[in-house]
N, C-alpha and C positions, 0 to 999 in steps of 0.2 A: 706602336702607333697610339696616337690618343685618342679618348673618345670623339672628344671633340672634332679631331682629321677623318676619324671613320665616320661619322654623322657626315661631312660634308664629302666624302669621298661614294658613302650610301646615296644620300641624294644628286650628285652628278652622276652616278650609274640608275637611278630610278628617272631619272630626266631624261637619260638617252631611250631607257624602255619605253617614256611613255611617246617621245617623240619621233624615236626611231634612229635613233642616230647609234652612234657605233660603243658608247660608254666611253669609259678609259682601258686604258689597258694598265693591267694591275703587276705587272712584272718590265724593268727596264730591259735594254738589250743587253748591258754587263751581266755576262755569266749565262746565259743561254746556253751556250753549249756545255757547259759544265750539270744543268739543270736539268737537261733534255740527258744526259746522260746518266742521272741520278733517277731519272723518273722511269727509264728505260729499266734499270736497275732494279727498281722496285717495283714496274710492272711485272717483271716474271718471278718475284718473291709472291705478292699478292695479287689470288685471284681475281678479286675486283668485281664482285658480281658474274662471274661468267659461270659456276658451278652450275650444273642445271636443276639441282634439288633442293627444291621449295616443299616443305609442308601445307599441305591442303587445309585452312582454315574456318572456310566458308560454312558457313551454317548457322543452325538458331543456337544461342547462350539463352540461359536463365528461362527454358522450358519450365519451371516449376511457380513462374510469375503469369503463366500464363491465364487470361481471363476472358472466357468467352465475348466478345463482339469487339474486344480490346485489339488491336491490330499490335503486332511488334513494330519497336523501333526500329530504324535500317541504319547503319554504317557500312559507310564504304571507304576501302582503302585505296589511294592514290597515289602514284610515286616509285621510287626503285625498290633495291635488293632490301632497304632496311623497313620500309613501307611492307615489302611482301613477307620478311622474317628468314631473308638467307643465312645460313651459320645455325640453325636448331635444326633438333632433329623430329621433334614432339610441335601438333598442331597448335598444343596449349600452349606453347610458349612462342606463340609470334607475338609482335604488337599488337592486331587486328584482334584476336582470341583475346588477349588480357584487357583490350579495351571495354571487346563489346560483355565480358564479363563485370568489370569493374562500371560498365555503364547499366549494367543487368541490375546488379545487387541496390545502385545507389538509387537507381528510379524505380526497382520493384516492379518490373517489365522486362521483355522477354526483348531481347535484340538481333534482329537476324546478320550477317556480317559478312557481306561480299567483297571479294580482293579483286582489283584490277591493277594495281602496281607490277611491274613489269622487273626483275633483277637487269641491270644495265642500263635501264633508262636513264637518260639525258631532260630535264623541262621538257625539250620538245617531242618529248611521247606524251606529252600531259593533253594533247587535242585530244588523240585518239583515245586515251584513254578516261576523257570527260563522256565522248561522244558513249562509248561502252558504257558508263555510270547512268546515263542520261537516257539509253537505249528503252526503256519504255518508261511514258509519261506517266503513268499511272500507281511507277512503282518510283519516284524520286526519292533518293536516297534522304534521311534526316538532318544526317551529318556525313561530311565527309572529312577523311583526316588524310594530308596530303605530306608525305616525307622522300624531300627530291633536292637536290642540290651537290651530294660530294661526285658524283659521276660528271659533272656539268665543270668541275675546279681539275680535278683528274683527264677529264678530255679537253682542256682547256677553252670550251665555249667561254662566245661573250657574254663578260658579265650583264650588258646591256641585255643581250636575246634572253636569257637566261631568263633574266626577270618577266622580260616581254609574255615570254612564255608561259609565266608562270600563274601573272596579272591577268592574261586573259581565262587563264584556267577558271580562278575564282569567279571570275565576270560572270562566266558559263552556270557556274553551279551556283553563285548566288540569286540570278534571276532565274531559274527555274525554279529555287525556292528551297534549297540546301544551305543549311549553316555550311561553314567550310574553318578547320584549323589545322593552320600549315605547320609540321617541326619544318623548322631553317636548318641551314645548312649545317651540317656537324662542326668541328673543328680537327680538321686532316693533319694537324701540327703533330700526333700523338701516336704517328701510324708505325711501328716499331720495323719495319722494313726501310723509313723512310730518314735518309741524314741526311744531315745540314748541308749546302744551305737550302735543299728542297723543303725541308721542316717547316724553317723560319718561314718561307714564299705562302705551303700549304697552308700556312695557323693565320696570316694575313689575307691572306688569298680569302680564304672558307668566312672567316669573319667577317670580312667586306662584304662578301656576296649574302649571307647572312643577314647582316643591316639591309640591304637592298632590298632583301626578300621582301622583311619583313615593312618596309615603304607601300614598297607595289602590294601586299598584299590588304593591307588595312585601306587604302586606296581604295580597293575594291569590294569595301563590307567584309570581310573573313581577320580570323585574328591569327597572330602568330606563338607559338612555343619555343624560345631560344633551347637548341637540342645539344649545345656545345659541350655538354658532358658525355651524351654519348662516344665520343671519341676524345672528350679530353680527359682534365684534371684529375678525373675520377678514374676516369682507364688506365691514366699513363701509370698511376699507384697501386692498381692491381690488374695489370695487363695479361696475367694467366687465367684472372677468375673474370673477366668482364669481357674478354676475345674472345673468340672461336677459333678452332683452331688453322684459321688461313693468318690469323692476327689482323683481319681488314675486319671483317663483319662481328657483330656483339655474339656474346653470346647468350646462352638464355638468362643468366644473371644481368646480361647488359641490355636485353632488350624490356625484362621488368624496371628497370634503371627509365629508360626512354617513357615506357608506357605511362611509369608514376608521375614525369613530367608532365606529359599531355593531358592524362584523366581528370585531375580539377577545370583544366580551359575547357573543356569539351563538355563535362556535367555542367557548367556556367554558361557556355552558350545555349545547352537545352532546357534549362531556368531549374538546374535539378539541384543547384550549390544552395547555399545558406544566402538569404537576403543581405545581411548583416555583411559577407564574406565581398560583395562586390564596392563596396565603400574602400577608397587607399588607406593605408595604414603608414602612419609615416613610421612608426616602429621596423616596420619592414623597411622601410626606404619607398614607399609605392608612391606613386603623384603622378599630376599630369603633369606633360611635356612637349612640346616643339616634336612632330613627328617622328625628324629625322633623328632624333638628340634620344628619345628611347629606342628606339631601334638601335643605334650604340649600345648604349645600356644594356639590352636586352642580350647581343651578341655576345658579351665580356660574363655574361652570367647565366648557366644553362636553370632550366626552369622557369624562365621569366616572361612575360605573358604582356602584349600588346595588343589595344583592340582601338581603332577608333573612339574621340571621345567629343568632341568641339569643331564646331565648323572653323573653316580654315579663317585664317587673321592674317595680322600683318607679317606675325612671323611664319606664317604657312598652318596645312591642319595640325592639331592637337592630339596626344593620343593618350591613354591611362596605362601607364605601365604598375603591373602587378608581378608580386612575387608569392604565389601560392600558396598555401601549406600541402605537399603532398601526402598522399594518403597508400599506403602499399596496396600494390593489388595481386592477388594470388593466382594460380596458375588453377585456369578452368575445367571443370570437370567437362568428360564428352556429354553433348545434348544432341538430340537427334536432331537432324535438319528441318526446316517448316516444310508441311504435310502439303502434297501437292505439286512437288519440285525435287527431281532426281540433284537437290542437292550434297558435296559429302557431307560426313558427320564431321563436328567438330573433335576429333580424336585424332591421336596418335598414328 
């Protein structure tokens, strides 16, 4: 599919989110039964978020920035199995730990880091679990970073709800006064239990809903992170060093992989990047664009960064697509949790 079919195939499924209607449907009826029985197939190869063993990551990072009357930053994590870090066995190596570490060192602040992502969730755990983020007014998280969408392609939600879901999520967190940056949806094309022609449907499927995300979320003031390397190009060429061992979920090599994507969009919404670093670079390929038309872009290329940028026009809103420099981030030492809150530590 081209860009161009995905941009308008994006925006017809961001149209049914915003007005309610049903989207499209992303799969014809030839070959259904052939499909349902490839996905049956590979539901009982991968677990799929159903493990019950999460590492506990929650706590304070970068205890040694700490400075008397200086309040820690808060991150909060929203979303499924890869939002919470299923597939590791070390705290340090979820995405939540390597953020709020990699967001420790670059603002010289201490970050507290609370998980509410849920393994299996579908978008519409995304209420309940804004409602829990949001649970005291006093303590509104900084940023939230929200990674939700392969369970929602996998249980075959609409892609219309999906978005619905997801749009209202940000709404929630942006007006209480939370930056918010969503990874999109992976690319399920890459999942080594998964053959053709389920493959082809997943890497189109996931990509679609991906654009979409990333519509409805700019939409809503939050920016997006295209996460398509988490399961793709990058996995399919080292799929024993970047899986876990179910082959569904990263591994700790592949969730450092995810984190180095998000951790520049995330130090740029908290104004912690390089002045100089928010200007496009056409070197990169970076420019404004027709909403739906980087959101394409963004989907076809993991790492790539959309935020609102120009009120809407003739051709609809505007948005700046960027393509980062990432920066590695290493795996966190334990910090004791903030004093005052039987939180865990961040360790092992």
């Amino acid at each position: 599919m081209t860009r161009m079919s995905r941009a308008r195939v994006a925006r017809r499924i961001a149209a049914g989110a915003a007005y309610g209607g049903g989207g499209i449907g992303l799969a014809g009826a030839a070959g259904v039964g052939l499909l349902l029985a490839e996905a049956r197939l590979a539901r009982r190869r991968v677990s799929n978020g159903r493990s019950p063993h999460v590492p506990t990551a929650d706590g304070l990072y970068g205890a040694a920035y700490t400075v008397p009357g200086q309040p820690a930053l808060r991150l909060t994590m929203l979303g499924d199995s890869t939002a919470a870090g299923q597939g590791v066995h070390r705290a340090g190596q979820t995405p939540g730990a390597l953020l709020a570490s990699g967001v420790a060192a670059v603002a010289e602040r201490p970050v507290g880091l609370s998980t509410v992502a849920v393994p299996g969730a579908c978008s519409d755990d995304l209420d309940r679990q804004v409602t829990r983020a949001l649970a005291d007014p006093s303590r509104v998280p900084d940023m939230c970073v929200i990674m939700v969408g392969a369970n929602d392609v996998t249980h075959r939600m609409s892609p219309a709800l999906s978005v619905r879901h997801l749009s209202a999520a940000v709404r929630r967190l942006r007006t209480a006064g939370a930056e918010v940056v969503v990874g999109t949806c992976p690319d399920l094309g890459t999942l080594e239990p998964v053959q053709q022609p389920l493959r082809w449907l997943a890497r189109r499927t996931s990509r679609q809903l991906a654009a979409a995300q990333t519509i409805g979320t700019v939409e809503q003031g939050g920016r997006t992170v295209s996460l398509g390397d988490l399961l793709g190009p990058e996995f399919a060429a080292n799929p024993r060093e970047l899986f876990g061992p179910d082959s569904y979920h990263p591994s700790a090599e592949g969730y450092a992989t995810a984190a180095m994507a998000v951790l520049p969009t995330v130090c740029a919404v908290l104004g912690l990047w390089p002045a100089q670093d928010e200007r496009p670079d056409a070197a990169r390929r970076e420019g404004f664009l027709p909403v739906a038309r980087a959101a394409a872009e963004a989907a076809s290329e993991a790492g790539t960064e959309v935020t609102a940028a120009m009120p809407t026009g003739p051709r609809g809103p505007w948005a700046l697509l960027k393509r980062r420099k990432r920066r590695r981030v290493r795996e966190p030492e334990p910090q004791a949790a903030e004093s005052g809150e039987p939180q865990s530590q961040a360790s092992a």
